[in-house]
N, C-alpha and C positions, 0 to 999 in steps of 0.2 A: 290903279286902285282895284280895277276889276280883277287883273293874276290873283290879289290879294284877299281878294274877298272869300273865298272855300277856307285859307286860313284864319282867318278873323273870324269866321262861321264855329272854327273849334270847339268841342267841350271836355277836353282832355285836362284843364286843371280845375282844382278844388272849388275857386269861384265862380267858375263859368259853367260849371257843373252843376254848381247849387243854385246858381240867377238862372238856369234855362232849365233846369229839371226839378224845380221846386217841390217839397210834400204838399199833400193836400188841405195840412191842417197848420203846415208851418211849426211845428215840435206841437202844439195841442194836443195833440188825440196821437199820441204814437205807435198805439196798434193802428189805426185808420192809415196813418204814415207809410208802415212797415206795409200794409197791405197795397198801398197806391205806389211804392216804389217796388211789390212784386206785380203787379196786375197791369198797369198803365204804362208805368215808364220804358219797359223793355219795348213796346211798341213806338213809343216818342221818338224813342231813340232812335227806330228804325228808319220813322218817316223822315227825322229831321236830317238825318245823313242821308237817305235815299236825293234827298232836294240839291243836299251841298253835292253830290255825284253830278247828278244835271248840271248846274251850277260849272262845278270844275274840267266838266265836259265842254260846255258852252264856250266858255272861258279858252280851253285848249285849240278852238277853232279860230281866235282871234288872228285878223290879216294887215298889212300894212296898206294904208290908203294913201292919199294924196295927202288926206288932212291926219297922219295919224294914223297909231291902230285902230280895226272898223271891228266893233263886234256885233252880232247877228247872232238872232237865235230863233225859236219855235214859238208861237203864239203861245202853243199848248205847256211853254212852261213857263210859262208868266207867277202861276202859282210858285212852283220853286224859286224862282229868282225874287220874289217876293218876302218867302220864306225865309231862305237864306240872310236875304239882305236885313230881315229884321232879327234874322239870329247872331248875327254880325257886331249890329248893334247892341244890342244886351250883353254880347257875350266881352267885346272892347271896354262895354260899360263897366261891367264888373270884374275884369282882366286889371284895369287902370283906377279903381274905383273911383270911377268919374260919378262927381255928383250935379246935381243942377244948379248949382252957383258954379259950378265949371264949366255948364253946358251954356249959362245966359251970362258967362265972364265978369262974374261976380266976384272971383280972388283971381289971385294970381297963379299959375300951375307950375307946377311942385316940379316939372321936367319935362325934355321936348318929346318924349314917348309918350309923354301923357297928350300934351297939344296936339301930335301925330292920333294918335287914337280919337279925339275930338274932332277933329278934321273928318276921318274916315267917317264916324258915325254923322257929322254931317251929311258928306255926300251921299254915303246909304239913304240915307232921310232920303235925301233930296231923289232919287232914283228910284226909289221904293215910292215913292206920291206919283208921281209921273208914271209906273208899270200899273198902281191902283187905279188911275184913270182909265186904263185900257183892257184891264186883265179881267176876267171873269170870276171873282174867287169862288 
């Protein structure tokens, strides 16, 4: 799940684009919009991919252990892998439009891509709580 994680971080199509790069006002005020996606977002953009690079760097150093592959990383990027793992989430979320009777198994889901995508943002959670414990943000 960790190889995976830089691409689940994506924001290369229409939805994941729009649940992670939201306006400011949400179509309200579309000059205020037009201004927050020239002023703010080219920088978003920059940090949120500077994290998934750490990230898919991190990831490229993974080793085969006794138990498995071992991964290991830099205290100091706990922020990024933080980062990431929550943009992972969001972006799966709205990649599969998972909603919260999806996330508390409230219906039934619609295809195993979408349960696969459930799954993931699971474990993101769950690894994202555990780096919050320890990371400094």
């Amino acid at each position: 799940m960790f190889r995976r994680l830089p691409g689940c971080a994506a924001t290369d199509d229409d939805a994941t684009g729009k649940r992670i790069f939201s306006t400011l006002t949400g179509g309200a005020d579309l000059e205020a919009d037009a201004e927050w996606k020239e002023v703010v977002e080219p920088g978003q953009r920059e940090l949120y991919e500077s994290h998934v690079d750490i990230v898919r760097k991190d990831v490229a150093t993974m080793k085969p252990g006794e138990e498995g592959e071992q991964l290991t990383f830099p205290l100091e990027h706990g922020r990024a892998w933080i980062h990431t793992l929550n943009q992972a989430r969001l972006a799966l979320g709205a990649r599969h439009d998972v909603t919260e009777d999806d996330m508390q198994g409230n219906r039934e889901l619609k295809d195993d891509e979408t349960a696969t995508a459930i799954m993931q943002i699971e474990f993101f959670g769950l690894v994202m709580g555990v780096l919050l414990h320890r990371v400094e943000l």
